[in-house]
PAZAPA-4460 file (N, C-alpha, C; in steps of 0.05 Angstrom, whole numbers, plus 32768, in hexadecimal, padded with zeros to 4 digits):
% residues 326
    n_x    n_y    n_z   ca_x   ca_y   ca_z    c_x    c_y    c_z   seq   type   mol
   863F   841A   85EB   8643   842D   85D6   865D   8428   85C8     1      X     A
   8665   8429   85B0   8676   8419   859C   8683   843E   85A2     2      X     A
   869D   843E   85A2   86A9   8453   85A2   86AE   846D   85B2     3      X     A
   86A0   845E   85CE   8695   846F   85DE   86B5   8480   85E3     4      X     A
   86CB   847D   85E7   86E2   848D   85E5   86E4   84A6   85D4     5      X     A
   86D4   84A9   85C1   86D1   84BD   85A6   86D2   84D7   85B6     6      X     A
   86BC   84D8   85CB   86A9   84E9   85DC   86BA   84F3   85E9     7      X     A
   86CC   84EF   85EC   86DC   8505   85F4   86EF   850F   85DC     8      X     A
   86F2   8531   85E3   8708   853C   85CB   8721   852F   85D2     9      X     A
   8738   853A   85BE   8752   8537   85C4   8759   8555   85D6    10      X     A
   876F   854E   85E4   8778   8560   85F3   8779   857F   85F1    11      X     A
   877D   8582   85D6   8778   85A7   85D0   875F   85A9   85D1    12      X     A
   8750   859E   85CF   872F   85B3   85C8   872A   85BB   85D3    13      X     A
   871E   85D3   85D6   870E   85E4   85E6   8704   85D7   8604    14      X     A
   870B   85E5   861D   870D   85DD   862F   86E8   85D2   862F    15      X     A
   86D9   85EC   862C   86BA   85E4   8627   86B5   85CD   8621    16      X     A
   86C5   85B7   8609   86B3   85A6   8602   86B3   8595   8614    17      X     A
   86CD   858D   8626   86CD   8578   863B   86B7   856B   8645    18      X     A
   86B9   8557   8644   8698   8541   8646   8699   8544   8669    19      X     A
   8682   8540   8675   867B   853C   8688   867A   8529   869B    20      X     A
   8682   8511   8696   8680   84FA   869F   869A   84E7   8696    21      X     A
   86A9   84DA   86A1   86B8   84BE   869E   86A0   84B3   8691    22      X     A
   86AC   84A5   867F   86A0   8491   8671   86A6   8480   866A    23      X     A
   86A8   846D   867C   86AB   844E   867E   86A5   8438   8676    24      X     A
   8687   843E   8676   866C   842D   8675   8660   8441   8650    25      X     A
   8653   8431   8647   8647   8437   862F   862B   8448   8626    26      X     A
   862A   845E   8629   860D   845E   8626   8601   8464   860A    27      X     A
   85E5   8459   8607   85DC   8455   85ED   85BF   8465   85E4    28      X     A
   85C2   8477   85F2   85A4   848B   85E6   859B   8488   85CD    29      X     A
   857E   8487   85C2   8583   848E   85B1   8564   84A4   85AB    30      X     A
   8552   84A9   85A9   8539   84BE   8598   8536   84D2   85AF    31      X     A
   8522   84CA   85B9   8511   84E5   85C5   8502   84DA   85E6    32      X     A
   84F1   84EE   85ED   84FB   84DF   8603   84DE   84CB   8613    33      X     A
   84E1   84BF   861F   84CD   84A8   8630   84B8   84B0   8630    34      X     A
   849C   849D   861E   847C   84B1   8620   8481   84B1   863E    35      X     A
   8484   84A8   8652   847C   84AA   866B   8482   84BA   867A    36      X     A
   849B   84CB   866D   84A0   84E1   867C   848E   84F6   8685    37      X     A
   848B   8508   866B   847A   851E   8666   845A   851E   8684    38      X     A
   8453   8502   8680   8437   84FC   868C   8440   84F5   86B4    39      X     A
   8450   84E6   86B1   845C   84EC   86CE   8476   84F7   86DE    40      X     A
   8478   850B   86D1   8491   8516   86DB   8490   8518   8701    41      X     A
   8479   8517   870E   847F   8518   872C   847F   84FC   873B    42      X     A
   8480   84E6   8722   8476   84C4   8735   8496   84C1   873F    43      X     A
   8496   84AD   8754   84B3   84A3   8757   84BB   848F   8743    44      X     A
   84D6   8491   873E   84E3   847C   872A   84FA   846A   873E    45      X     A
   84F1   844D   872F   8503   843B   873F   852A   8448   8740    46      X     A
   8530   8441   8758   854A   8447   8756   8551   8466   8762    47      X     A
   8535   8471   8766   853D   848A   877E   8550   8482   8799    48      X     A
   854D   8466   8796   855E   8462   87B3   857F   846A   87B4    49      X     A
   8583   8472   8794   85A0   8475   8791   85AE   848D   879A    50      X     A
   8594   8499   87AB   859C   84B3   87B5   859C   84C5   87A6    51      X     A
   858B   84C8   878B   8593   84D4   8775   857F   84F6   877D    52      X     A
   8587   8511   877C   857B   8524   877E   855B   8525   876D    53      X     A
   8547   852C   8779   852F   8528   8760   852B   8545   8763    54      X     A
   8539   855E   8763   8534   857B   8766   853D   857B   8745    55      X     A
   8523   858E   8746   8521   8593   8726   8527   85B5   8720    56      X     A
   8539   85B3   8709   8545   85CA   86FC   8521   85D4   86F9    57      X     A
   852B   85FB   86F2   8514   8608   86E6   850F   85FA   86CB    58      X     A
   8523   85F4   86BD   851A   85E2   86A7   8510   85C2   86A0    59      X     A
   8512   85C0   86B2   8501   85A3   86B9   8514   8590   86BE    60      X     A
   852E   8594   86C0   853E   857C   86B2   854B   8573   86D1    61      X     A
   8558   855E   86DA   8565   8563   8701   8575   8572   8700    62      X     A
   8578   857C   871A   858B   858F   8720   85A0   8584   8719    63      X     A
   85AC   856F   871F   85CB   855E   8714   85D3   855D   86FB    64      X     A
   85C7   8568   86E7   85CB   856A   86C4   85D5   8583   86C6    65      X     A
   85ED   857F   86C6   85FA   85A1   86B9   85F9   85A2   869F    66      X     A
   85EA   85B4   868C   85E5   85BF   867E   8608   85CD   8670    67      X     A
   8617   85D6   867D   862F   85E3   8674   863F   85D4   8670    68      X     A
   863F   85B5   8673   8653   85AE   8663   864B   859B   864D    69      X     A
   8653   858B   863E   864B   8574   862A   864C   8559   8633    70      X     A
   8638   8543   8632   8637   8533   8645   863C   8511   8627    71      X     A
   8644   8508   8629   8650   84E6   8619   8635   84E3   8613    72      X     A
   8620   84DB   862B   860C   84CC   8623   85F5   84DA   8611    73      X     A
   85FE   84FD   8615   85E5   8503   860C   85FA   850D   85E8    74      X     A
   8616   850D   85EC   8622   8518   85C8   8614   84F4   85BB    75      X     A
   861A   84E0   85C3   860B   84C0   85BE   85ED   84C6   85B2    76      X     A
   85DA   84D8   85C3   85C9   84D7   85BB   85C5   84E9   85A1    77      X     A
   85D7   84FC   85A0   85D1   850E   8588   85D9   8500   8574    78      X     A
   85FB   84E9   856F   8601   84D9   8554   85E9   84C2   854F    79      X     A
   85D2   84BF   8564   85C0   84B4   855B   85AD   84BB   8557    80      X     A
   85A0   84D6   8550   858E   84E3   854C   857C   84F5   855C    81      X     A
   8586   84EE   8576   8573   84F1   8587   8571   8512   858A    82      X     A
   855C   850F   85A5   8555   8528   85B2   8557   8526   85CD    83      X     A
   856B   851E   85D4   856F   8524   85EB   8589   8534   85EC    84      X     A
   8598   854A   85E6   85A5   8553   85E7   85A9   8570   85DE    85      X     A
   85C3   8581   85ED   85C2   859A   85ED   85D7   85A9   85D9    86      X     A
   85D3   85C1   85D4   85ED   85CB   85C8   8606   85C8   85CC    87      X     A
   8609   85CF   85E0   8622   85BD   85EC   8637   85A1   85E6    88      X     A
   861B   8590   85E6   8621   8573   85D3   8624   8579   85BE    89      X     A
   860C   8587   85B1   8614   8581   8595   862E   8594   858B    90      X     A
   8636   85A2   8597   864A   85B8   858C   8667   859C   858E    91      X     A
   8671   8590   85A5   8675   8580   85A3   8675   8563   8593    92      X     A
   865F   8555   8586   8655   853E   8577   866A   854C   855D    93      X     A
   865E   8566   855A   8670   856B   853C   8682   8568   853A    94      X     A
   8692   8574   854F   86AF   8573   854E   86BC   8553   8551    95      X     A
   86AF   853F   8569   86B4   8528   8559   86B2   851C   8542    96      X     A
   8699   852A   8532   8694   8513   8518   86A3   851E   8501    97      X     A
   86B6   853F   8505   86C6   8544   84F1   86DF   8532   84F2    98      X     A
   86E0   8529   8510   86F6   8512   851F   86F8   84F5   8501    99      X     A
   86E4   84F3   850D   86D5   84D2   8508   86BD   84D0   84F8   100      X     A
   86BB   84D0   84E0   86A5   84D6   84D1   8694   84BE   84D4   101      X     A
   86A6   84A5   84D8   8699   8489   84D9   8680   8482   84F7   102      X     A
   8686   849C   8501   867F   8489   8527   8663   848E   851E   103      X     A
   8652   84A2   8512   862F   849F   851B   862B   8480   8515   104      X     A
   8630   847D   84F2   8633   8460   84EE   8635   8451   8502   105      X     A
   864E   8449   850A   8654   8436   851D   863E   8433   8538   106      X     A
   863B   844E   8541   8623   8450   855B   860D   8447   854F   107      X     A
   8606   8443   8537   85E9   843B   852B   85E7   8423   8528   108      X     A
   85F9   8415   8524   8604   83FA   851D   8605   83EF   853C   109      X     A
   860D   83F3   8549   860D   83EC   8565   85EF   83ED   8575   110      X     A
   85E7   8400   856D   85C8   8403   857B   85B4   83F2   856E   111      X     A
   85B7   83F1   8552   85A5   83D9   8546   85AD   83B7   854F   112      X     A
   85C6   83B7   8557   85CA   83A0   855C   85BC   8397   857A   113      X     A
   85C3   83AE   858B   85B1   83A4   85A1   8592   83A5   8598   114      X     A
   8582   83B1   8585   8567   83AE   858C   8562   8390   8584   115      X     A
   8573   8384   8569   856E   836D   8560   856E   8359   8579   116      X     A
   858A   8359   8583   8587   8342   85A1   8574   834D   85AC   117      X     A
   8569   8368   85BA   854D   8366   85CB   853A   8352   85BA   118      X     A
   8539   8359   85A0   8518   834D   8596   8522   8331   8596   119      X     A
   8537   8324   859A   853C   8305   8593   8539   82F4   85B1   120      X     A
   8541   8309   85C9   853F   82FD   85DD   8524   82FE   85E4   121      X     A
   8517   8314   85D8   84FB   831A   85E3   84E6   8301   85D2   122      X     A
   84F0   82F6   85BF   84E9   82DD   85AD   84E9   82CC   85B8   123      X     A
   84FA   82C3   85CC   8508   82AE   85DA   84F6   82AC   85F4   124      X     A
   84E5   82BD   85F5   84D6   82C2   8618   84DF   82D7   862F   125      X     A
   8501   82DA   8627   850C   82EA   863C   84F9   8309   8642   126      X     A
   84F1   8314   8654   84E7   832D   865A   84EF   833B   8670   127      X     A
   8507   8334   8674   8510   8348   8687   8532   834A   8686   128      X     A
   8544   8362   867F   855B   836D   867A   856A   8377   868C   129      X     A
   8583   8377   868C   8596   838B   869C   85A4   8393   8687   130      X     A
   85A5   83AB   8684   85B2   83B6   8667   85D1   83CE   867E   131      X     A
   85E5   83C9   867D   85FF   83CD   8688   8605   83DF   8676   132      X     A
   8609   83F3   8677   8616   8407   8665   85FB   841B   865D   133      X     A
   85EB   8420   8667   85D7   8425   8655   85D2   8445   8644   134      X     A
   85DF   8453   8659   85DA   8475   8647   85C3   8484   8650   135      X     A
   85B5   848A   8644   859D   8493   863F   8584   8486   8630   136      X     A
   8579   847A   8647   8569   8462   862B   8553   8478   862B   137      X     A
   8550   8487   8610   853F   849A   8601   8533   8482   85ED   138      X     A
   851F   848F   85DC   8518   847B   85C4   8523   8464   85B9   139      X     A
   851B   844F   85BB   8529   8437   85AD   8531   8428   85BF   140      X     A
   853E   8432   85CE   8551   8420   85EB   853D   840D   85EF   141      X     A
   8549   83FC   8607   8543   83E1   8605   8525   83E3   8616   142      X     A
   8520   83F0   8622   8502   83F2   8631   84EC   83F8   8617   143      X     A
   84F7   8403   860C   84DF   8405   85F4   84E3   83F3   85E6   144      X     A
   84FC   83E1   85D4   84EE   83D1   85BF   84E3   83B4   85D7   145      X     A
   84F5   83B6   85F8   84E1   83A2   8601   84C8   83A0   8607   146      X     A
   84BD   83B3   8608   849E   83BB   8612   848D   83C4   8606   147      X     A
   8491   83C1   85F1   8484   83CB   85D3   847D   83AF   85C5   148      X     A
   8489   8395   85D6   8487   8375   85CB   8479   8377   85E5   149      X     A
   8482   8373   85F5   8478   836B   8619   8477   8382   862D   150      X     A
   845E   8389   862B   8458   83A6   863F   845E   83A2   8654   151      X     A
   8465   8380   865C   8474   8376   867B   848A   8375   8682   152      X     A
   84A1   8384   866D   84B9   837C   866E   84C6   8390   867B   153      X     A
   84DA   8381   868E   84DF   8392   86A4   8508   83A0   8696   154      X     A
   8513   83BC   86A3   852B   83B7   8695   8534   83CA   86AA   155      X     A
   8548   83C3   86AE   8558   83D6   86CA   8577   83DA   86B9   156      X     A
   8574   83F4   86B4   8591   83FE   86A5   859D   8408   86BA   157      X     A
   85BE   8403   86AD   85D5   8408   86C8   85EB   841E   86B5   158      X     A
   85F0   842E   86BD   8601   8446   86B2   861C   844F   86C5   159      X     A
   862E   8452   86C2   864B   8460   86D0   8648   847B   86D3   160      X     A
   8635   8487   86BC   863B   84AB   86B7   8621   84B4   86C4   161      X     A
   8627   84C0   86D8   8613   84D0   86E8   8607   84DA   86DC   162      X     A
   860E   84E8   86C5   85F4   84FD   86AF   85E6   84EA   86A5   163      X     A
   85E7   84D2   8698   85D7   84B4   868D   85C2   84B8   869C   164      X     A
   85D7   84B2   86BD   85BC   849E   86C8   85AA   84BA   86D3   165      X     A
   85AE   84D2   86DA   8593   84EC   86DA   8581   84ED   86C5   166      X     A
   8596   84E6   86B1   857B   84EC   8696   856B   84CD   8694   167      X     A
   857B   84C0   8699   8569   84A0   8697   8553   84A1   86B2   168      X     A
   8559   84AA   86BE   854A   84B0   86DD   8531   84C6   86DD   169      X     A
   8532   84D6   86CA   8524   84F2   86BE   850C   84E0   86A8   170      X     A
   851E   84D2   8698   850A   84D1   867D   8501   84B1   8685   171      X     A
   8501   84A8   8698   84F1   848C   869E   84E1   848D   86B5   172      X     A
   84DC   84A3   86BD   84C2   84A8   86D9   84B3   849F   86CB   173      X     A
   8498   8491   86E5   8483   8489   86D0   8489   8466   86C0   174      X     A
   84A0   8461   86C2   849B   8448   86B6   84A6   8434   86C5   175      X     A
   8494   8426   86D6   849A   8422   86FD   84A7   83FC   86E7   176      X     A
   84AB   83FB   86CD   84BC   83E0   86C6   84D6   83E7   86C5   177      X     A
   84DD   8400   86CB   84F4   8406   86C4   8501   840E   86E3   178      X     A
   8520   8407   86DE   8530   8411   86F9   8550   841E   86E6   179      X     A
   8559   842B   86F9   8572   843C   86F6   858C   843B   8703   180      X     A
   8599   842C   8709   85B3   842B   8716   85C6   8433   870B   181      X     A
   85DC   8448   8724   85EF   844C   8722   8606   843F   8729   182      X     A
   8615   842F   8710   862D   841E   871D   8640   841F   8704   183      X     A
   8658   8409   870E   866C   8408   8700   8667   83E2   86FB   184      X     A
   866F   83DE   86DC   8673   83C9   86CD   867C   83B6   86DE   185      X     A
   869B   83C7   86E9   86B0   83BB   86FA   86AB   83AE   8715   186      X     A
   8693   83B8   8724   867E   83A9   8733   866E   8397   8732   187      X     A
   866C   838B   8727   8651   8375   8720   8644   836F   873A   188      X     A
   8659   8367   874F   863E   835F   8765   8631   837C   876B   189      X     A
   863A   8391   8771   8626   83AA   8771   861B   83AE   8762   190      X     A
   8616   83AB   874A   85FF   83A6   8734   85E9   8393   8737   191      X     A
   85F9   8383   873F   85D8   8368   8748   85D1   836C   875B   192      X     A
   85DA   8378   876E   85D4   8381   8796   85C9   839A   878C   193      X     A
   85CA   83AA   877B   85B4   83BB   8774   859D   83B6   876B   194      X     A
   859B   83A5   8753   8588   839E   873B   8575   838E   8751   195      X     A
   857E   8374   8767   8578   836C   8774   855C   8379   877E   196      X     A
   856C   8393   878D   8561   83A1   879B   854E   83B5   8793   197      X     A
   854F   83B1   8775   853A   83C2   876C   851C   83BB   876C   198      X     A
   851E   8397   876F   8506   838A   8768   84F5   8385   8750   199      X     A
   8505   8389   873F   8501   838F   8727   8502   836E   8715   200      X     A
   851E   8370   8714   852A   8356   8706   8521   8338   8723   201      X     A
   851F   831D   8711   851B   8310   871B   8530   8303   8712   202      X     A
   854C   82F2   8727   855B   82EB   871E   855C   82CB   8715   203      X     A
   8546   82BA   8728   853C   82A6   8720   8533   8297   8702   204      X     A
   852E   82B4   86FC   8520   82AD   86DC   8536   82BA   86CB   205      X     A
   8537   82A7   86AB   8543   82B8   8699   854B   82D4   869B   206      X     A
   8553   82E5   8696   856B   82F8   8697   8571   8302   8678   207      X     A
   8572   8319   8667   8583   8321   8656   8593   833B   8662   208      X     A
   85AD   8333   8661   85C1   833A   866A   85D1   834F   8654   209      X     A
   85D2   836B   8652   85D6   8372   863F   85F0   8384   8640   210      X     A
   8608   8380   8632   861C   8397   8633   862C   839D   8616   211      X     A
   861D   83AD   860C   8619   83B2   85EB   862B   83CC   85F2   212      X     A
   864C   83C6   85E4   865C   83E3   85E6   8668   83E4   8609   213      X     A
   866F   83DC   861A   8675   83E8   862E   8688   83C9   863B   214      X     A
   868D   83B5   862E   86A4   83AE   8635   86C5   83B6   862E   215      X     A
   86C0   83BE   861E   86D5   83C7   860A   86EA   83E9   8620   216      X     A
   86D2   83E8   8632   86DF   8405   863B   86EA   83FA   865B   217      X     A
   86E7   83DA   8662   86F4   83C9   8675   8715   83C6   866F   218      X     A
   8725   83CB   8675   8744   83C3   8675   8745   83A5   8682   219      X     A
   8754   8394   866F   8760   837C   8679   8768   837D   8692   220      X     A
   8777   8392   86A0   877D   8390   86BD   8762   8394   86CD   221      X     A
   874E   8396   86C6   8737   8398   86D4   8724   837C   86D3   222      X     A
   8736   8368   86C8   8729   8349   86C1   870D   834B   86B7   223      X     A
   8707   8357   86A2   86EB   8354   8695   86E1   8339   8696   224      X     A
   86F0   8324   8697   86EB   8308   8689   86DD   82FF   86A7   225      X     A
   86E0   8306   86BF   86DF   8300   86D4   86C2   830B   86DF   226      X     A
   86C4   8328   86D7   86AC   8338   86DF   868F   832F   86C7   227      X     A
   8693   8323   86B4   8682   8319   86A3   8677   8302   86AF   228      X     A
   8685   82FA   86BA   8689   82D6   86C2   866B   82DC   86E0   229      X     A
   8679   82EE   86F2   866D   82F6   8702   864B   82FD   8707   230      X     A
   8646   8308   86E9   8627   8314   86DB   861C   82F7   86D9   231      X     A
   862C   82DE   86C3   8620   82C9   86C3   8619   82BC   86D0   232      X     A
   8626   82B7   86E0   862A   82AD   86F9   8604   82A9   8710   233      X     A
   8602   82C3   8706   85EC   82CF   8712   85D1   82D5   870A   234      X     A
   85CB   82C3   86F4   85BD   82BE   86DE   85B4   82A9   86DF   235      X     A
   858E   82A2   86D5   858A   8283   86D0   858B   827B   86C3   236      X     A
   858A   825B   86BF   858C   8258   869B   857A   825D   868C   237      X     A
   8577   8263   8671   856F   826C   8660   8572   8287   865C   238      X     A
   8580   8299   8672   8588   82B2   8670   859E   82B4   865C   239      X     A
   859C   82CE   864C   85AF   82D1   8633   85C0   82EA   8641   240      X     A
   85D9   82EC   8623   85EB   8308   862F   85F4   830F   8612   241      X     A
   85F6   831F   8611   85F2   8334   85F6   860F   8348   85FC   242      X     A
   861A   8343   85EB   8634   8356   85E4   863E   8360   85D2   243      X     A
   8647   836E   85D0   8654   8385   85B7   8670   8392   85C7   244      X     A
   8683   8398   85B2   8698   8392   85B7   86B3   83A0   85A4   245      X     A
   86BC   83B3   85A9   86D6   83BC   858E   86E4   83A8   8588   246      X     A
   86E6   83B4   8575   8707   839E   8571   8718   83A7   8555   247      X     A
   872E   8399   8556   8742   83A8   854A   873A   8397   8535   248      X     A
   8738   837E   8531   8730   836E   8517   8726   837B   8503   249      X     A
   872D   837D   84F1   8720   8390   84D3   8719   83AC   84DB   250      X     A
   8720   83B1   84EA   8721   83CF   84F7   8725   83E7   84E6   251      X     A
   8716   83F5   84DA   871D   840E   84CC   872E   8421   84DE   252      X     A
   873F   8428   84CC   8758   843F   84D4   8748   8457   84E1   253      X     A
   8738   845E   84E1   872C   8477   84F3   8728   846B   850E   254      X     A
   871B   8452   8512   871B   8445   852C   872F   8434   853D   255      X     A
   8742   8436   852F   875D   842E   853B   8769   8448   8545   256      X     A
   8768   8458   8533   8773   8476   8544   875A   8489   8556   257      X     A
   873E   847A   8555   873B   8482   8571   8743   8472   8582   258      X     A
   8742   845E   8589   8752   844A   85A3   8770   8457   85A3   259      X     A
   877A   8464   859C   8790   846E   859B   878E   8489   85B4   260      X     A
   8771   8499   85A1   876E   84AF   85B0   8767   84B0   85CB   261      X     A
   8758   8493   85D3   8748   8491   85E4   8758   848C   85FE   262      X     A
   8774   8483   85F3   878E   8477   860A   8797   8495   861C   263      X     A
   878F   84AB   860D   8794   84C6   861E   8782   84CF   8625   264      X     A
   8765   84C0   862F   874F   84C7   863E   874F   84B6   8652   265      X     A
   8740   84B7   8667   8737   84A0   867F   8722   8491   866E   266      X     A
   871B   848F   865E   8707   847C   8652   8713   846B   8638   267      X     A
   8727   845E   863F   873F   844D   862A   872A   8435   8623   268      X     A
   8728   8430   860B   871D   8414   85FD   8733   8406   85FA   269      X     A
   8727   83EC   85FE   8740   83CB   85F6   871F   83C6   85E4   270      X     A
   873A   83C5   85CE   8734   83B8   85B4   873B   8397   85B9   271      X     A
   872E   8389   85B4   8727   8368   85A9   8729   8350   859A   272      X     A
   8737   8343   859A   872B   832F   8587   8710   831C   8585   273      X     A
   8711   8316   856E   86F5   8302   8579   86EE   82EF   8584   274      X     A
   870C   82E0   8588   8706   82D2   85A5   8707   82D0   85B7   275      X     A
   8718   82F1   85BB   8715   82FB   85D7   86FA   8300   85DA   276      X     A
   86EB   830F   85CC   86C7   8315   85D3   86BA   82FC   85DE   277      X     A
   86C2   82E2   85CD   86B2   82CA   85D1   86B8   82BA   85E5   278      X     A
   86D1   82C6   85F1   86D2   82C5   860F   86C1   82CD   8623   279      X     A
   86B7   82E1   8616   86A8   82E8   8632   8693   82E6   8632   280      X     A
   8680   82C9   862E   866A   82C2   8622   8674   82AF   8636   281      X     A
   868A   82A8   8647   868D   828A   864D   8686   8271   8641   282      X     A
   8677   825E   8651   8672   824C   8641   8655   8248   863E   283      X     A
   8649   825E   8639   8629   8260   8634   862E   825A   860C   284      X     A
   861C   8256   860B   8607   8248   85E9   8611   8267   85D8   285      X     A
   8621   826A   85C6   8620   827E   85BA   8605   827D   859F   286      X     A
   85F7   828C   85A9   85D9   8290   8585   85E9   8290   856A   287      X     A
   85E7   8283   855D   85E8   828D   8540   85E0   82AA   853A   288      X     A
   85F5   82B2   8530   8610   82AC   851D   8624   82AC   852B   289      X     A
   8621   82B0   8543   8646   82AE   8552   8647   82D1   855A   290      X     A
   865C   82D5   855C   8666   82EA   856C   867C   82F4   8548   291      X     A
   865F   8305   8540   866D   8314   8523   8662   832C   852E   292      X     A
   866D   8342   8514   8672   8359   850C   8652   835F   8508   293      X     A
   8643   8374   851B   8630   837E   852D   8619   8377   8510   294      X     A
   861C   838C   84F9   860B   838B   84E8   8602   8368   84D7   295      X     A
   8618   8357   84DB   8613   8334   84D3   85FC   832D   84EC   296      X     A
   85F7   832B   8505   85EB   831F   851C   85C8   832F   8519   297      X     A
   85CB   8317   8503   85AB   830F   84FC   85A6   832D   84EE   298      X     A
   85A6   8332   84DC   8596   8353   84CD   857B   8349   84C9   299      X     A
   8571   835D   84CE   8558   835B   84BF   8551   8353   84B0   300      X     A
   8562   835B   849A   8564   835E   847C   8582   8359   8474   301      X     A
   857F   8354   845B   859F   834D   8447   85A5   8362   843D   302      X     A
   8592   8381   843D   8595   8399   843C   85A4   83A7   8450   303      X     A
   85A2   83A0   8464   85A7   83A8   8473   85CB   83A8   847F   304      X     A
   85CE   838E   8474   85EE   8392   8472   85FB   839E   8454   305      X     A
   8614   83B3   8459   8617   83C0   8443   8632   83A4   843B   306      X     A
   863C   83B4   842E   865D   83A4   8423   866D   839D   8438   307      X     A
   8670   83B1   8451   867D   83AD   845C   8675   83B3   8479   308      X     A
   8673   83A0   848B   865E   8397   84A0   867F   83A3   84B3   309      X     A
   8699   839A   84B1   86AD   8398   84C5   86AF   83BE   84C5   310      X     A
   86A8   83D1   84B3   86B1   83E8   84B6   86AB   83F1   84DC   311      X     A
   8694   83E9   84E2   868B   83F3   8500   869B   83E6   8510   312      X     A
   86B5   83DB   850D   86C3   83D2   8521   86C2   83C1   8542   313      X     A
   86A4   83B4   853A   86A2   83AD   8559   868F   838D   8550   314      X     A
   8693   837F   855C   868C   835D   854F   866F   8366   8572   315      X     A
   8656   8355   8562   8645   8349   857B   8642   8331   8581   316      X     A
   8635   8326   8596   862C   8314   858D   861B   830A   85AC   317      X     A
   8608   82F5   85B3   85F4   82F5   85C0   85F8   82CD   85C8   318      X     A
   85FB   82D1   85E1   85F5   82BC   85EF   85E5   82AB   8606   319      X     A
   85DF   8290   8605   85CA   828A   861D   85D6   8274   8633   320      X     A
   85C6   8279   8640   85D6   8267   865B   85C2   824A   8662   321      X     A
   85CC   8234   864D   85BB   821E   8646   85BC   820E   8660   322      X     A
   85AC   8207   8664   85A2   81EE   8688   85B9   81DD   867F   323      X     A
   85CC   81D3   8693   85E2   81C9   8694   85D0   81A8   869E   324      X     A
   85E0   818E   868B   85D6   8174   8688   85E2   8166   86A5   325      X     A
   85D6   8152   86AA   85E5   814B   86C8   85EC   8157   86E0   326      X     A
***
């Protein structure tokens, strides 16, 4: 999630709005919620092994969703339209976007860019994902535009914020291709010793490796370049990795003074250059166009980019891990 620092107020606001979760990791909700829910709300979903409570509120929702406070992944889903979210959030979302008029933008811009890499890896043969940062995958997320191409495509999302992964755990019963882990970025081997363990992902075969928005919330003293290295590492070839990324480069003045804001929260962004990003691609095949500014990496359309592609502040870009010669 491009901005995920926003989500929290600045220090005066109303004690109420305080978000619910550290937010570390990115999450990217976006519509309404999983056909699969509604029809099996009592099947098991992969990733109950995480110890996760399955006692259900009178309102249907798990007991672990507090309702009283405002949660990142679900104010995310309201600047993208969605429906997964409460008054609470949205009383909150406002008060950021009187903040930051630019961020729905920017979160829209960011979310389209991951569906484009799903549909390019999903071009490529790849059908099965680890999406790192994930949120709330509601409508759009990566289980739907993958399985809407390949009803076989398997996708195990990994989240930091305990409210994510209940509601990602809630709104994906029923869809036995999907798994749910709770971890940190900063882990990678407990991410694959999970995903492993889910039976889900096959690590043998291609891989799309996805962390759209949620490096950016890694601190240099936490060696991102290292813990990326680590994901590849663990990957076959022809497996890709998909990234998105802030950065200060052409940076609009509203998004420089949130990275400002964000330095007096636990959820601080490091802003980028672009060859810091293209670092962390190692030395895998970067796709055309390179590691640009989210809305350039392949549009749809020539409509689709306005005048100014750098206003969303965050460069993507999508790489593969080509069979090494000799």
């Amino acid at each position: 999630m491009i901005s995920g620092p926003l989500l929290r107020p600045p220090a005066q606001a109303d004690a109420r709005l305080q978000l619910s979760a550290s937010k570390r990791s990115a999450g990217r909700p976006v519509a309404s919620a999983c056909p699969h829910a509604s029809r099996h709300r009592s099947l098991p979903h992969r990733g109950e092994d995480l110890g996760y409570s399955t006692v259900q509120k009178q309102d249907g929702l798990p007991a672990e969703i507090d309702l009283s406070r405002p949660s990142a992944a679900r104010v995310y889903d309201y600047f993208l339209g969605g429906a997964h979210n409460f008054e609470i959030d949205r009383q909150l979302a406002e008060q950021i976007a009187s903040m930051t008029p630019n961020l729905a933008g920017t979160m829209r811009a960011g979310r389209e860019f991951l569906r484009r890499a799903v549909r390019v890896l999903l071009h490529d043969g790849i059908d099965q994902f680890l999406d790192i940062g994930s949120g709330i995958p509601t409508v759009g997320n990566v289980h739907e535009v993958a399985q809407s191409v390949n009803p076989n495509a398997r996708i195990v999302y990994v989240d930091i914020d305990p409210v994510a992964v209940a509601h990602s755990r809630d709104l994906l019963v029923g869809n036995d291709q999907t798994g749910v882990i709770h971890a940190d970025l900063r882990d990678p081997e407990h991410i694959l010793a999970r995903a492993r363990a889910l039976n889900l992902l096959d690590f043998d075969r291609p891989l799309g490796i996805l962390l759209a928005g949620v490096v950016h919330f890694i601190g240099d003293v936490d060696r991102p370049g290292d813990l990326l290295a680590t994901l590849r590492a663990a990957a076959a070839p022809g497996s890709c990795l998909v990234i998105s990324h802030s950065t200060f480069e052409d940076q609009p003045r509203e998004m420089l003074d949130a990275q400002r804001l964000s330095a007096r929260t636990d959820t601080e962004i490091t802003l980028r250059s672009r060859a810091e990003i293209t670092g962390f691609f190692g030395d895998w095949t970067l796709l055309e166009p390179g590691v640009v500014h989210m809305p350039l990496w392949r549009p749809d359309s020539a409509s689709d980019v306005d005048d100014n592609p750098a206003q969303f502040g965050a460069f993507g870009g999508v790489a593969r891990h080509d069979q090494s010669v000799g």
